[in-house]
C-alpha positions as CSV (number, residue, x, y, z in Angstrom):
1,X,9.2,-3.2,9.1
2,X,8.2,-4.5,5.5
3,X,7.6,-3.1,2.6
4,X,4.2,-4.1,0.7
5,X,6.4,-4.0,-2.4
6,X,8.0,-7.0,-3.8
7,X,8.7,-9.8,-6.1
8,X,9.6,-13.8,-5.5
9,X,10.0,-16.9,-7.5
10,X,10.0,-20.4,-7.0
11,X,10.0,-23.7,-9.4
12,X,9.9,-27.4,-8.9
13,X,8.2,-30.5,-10.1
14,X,5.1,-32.4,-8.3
15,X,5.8,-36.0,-7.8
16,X,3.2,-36.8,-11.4
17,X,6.0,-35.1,-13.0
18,X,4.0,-31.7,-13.4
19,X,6.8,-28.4,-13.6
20,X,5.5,-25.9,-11.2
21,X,6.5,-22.2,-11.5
22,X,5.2,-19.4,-9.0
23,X,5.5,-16.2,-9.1
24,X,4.5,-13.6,-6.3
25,X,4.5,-9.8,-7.2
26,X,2.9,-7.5,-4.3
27,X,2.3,-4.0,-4.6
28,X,0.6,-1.5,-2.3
29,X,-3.4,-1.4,-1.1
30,X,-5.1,-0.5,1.9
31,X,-6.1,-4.0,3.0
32,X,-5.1,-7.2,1.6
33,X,-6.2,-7.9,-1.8
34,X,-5.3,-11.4,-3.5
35,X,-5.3,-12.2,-7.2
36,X,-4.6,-16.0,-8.0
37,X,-4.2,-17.0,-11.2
38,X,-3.7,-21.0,-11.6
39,X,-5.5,-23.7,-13.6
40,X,-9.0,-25.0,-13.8
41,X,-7.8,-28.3,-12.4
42,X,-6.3,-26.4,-9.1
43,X,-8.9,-24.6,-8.8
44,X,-9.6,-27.0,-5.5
45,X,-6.6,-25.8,-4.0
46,X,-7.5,-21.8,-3.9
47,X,-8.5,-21.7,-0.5
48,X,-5.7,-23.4,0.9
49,X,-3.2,-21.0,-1.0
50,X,-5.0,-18.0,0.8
51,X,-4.6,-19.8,4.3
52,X,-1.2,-20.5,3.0
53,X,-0.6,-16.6,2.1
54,X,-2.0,-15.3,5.3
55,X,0.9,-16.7,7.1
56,X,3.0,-14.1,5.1
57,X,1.0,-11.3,4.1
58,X,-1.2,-9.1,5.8
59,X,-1.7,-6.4,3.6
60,X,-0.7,-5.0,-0.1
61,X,-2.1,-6.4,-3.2
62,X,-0.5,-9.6,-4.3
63,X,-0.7,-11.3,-7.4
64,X,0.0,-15.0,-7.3
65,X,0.2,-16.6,-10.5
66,X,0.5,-20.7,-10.6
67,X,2.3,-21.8,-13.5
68,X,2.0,-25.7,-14.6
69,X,3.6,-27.4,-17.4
70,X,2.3,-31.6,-17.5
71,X,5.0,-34.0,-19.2
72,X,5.1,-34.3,-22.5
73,X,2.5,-37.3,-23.7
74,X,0.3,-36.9,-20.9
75,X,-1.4,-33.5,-21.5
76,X,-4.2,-33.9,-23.8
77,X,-6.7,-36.3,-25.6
78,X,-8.4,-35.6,-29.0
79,X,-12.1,-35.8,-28.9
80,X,-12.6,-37.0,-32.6
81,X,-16.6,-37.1,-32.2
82,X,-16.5,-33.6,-31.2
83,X,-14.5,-32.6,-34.8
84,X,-17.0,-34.6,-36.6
85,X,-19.9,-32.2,-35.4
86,X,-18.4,-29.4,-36.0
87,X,-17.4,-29.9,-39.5
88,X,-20.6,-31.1,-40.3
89,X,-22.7,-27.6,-38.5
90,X,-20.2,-25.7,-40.4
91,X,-20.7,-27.5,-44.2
92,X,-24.3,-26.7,-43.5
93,X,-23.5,-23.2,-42.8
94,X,-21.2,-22.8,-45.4
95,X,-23.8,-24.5,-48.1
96,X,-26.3,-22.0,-46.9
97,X,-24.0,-18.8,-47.5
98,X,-21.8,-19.4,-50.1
99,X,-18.8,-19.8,-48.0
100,X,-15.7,-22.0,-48.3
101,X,-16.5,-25.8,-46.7
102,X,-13.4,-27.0,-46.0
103,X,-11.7,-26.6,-42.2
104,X,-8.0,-27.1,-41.8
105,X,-6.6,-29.4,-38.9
106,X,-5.3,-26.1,-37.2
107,X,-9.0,-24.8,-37.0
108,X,-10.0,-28.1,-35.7
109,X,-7.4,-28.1,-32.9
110,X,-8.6,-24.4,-31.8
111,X,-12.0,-25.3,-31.1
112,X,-13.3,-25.4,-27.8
113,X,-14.1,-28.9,-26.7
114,X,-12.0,-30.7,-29.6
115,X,-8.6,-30.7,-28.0
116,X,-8.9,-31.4,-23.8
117,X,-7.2,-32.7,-20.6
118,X,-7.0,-35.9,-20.0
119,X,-6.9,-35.2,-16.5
120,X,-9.8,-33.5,-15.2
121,X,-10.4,-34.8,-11.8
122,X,-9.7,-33.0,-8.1
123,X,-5.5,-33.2,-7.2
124,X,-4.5,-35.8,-4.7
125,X,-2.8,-35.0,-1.8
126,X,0.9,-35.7,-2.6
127,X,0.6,-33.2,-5.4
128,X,-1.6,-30.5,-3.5
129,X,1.4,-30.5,-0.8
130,X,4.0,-30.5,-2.8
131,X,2.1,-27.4,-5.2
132,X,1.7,-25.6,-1.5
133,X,5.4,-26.1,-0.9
134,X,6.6,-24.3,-3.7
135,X,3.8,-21.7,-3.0
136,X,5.4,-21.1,-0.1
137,X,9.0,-21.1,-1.3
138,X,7.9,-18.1,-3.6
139,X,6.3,-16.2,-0.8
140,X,9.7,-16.7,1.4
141,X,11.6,-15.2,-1.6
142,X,8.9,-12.6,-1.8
143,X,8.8,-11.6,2.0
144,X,13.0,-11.4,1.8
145,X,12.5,-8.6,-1.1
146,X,9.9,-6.7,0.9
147,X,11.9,-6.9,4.2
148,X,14.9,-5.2,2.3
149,X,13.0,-2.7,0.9
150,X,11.2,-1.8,4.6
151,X,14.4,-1.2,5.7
152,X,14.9,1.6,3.0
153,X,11.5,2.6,4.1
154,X,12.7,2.5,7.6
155,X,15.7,4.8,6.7
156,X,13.8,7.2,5.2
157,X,11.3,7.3,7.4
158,X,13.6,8.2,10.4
159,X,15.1,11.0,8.4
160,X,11.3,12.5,8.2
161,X,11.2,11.8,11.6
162,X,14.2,13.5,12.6
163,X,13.1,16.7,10.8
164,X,10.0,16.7,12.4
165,X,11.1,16.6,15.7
166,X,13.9,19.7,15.0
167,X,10.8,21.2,13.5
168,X,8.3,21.2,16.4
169,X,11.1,21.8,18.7
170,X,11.7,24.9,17.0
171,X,7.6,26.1,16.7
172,X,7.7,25.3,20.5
173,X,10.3,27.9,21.3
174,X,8.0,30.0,19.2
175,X,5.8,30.0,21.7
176,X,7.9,32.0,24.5
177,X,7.7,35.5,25.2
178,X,4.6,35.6,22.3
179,X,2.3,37.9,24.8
180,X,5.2,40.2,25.5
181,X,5.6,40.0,21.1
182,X,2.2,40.6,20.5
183,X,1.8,43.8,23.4
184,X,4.5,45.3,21.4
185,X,3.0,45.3,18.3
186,X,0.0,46.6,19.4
187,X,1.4,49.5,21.4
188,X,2.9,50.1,18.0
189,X,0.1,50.1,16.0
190,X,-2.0,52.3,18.3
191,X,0.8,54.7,18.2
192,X,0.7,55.4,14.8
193,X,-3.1,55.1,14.4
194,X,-3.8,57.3,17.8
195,X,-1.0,59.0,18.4
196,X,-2.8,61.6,20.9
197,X,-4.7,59.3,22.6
198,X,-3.6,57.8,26.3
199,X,-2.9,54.2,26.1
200,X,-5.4,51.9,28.4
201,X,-2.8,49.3,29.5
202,X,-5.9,47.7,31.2
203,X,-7.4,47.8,27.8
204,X,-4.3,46.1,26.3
205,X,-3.9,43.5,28.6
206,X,-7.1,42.3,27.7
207,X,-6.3,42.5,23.9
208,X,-2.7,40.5,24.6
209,X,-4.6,37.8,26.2
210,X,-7.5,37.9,23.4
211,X,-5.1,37.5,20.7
212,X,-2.6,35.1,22.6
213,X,-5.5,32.7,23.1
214,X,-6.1,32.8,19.6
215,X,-3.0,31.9,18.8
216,X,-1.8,29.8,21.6
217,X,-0.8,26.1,19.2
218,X,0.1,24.5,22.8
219,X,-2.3,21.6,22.7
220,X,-1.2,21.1,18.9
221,X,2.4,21.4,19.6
222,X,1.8,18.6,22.5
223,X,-0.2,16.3,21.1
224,X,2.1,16.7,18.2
225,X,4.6,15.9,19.9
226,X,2.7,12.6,21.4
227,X,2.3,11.3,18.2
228,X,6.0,11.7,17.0
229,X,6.7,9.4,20.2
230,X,4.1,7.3,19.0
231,X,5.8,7.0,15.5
232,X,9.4,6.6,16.8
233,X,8.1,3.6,19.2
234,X,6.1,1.8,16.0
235,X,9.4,2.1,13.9
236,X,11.5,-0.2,16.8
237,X,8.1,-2.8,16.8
238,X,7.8,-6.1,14.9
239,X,4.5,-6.9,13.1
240,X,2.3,-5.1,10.3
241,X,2.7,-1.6,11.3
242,X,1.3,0.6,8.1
243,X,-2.1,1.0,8.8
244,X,-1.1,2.7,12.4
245,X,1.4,5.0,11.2
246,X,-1.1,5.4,8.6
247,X,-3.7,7.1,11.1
248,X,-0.8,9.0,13.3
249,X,0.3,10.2,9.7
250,X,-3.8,11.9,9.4
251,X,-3.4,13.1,13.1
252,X,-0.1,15.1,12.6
253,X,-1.4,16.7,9.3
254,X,-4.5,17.7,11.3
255,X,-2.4,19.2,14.0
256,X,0.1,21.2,11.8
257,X,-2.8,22.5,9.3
258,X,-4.7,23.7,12.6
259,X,-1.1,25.5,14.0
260,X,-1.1,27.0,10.8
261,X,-4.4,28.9,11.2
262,X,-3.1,30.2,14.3
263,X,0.1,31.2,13.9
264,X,0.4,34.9,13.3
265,X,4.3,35.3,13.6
266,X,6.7,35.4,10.1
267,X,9.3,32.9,12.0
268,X,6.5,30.4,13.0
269,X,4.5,30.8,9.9
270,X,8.0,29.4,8.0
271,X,8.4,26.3,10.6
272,X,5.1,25.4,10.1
273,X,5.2,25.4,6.5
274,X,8.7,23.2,6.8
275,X,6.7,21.0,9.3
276,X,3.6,20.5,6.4
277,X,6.2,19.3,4.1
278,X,7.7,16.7,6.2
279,X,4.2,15.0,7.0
280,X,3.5,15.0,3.3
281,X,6.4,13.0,2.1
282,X,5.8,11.4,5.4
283,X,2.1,10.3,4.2
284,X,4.1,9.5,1.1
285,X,6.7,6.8,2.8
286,X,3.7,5.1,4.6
287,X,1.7,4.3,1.6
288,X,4.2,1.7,1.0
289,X,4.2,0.1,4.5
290,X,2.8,-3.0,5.3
């Protein structure tokens, strides 16, 4: 199990002498959502990094952010015809408002256009492997982070799970002797509200088994039940597991809610309540798995 939480690092130089730093932070998201942030002249390569982090990730939201530093002397050209025009549009514009003419080097060097790479072609292939390499170097240190934190998840998970299971175990024994329960409460009741009237046993019967159907939670406490086997089995398995547990998580607050309508008994009514807070910090836990 993994965690869709996590951070990894990686640095080394291309063989043109560029320093490459990449950084991989993930967090959670229902699907898998990728934010790469890397230079114009990588842009090329953006594809590949996807392929490259679909090996590792299959879903969270993961920012991926390509850091490049070129060697000093190679990094930049001065486009001197490009200053030219723009101190002469902006003595125009000055002359014409009354503003001060004169432009400093440092406002030269900000302009767009003035200051540029010198190189602006596609990256060959020695470089584009050796950038993917350390791409992947930062998504190994990344998957190691989110594979110690899914085992917290798993830990906690299991102690959810544990609960859960004492808890339906408990609303199952609930269940026996409830028509017996339930004919003593009404002979009770119709004693005190018609104390001179001859009790129908006929006539209760057929009340018992009205009101036990009512609240019979068999089917609920099965099939919850089923899906606690279910969970147990995906916490053993290898692979992306979130979205399932995900679903079961749905289907065992679905079951509990509709136990809770039926319930009618003080000591039910309080496991069931126990039960609706374990599959909330249950749904909790599983936000976070991948």
């Amino acid at each position: 199990m993994k965690s869709m939480t996590g951070f990894g690092r990686a640095n080394a130089a291309l063989p043109d002498g560029t320093d490459v730093t990449v950084l991989a932070r993930g967090v959670n998201h229902r699907f898998l959502d990728l934010a790469i942030k890397l230079r114009d002249e990588y842009a090329s390569l953006e594809p590949s990094l996807r392929r490259v982090v679909g090996e590792t990730v299959a879903r969270g939201h993961l920012d991926l952010l390509v850091r490049t530093t070129r060697p000093a002397g190679r990094t930049a050209a001065f486009d001197e015809q490009a200053a030219f025009r723009y101190v002469g549009l902006w003595t125009e514009a000055a002359a014409r408002h009354g503003l001060p003419a004169e432009l400093s080097a440092r406002d030269l060097l900000t302009l767009p256009g003035v200051v540029r790479s010198e190189e602006t072609g596609d990256v060959d292939e020695a470089n584009a492997e050796a950038l993917l390499a350390v791409v992947r170097a930062a998504l190994r240190a990344f998957d190691e982070t989110r594979a110690r934190e899914g085992e917290s998840l798993k830990a906690a998970l299991e102690a959810i799970l544990a609960r859960m299971e004492s808890g339906i175990a408990k609303l199952d024994a609930e269940r026996t002797g409830l028509s017996e329960r339930l004919a003593e409460v009404l002979r009770q009741r119709i004693a005190k509200l018609a104390a001179q009237v001859p009790l129908d046993e006929q006539r209760l019967a057929q009340e018992v088994a009205l009101i036990a159907d009512r609240s019979d939670i068999s089917e609920e406490v099965d099939r919850f039940k089923a899906h606690l086997v279910e969970v147990r089995r995906l916490l053993t398995a290898s692979g992306p597991i979130g979205k399932r547990l995900d679903h079961l998580s749905q289907e065992l607050h679905r079951e509990v809610n509709t136990s809770g309508a039926k319930v009618r008994e003080i000591g039910a009514t309080r496991v069931i309540l126990d039960l609706k807070s374990d599959v909330e910090a249950f749904k909790e836990q599983v936000q976070n798995v991948e």
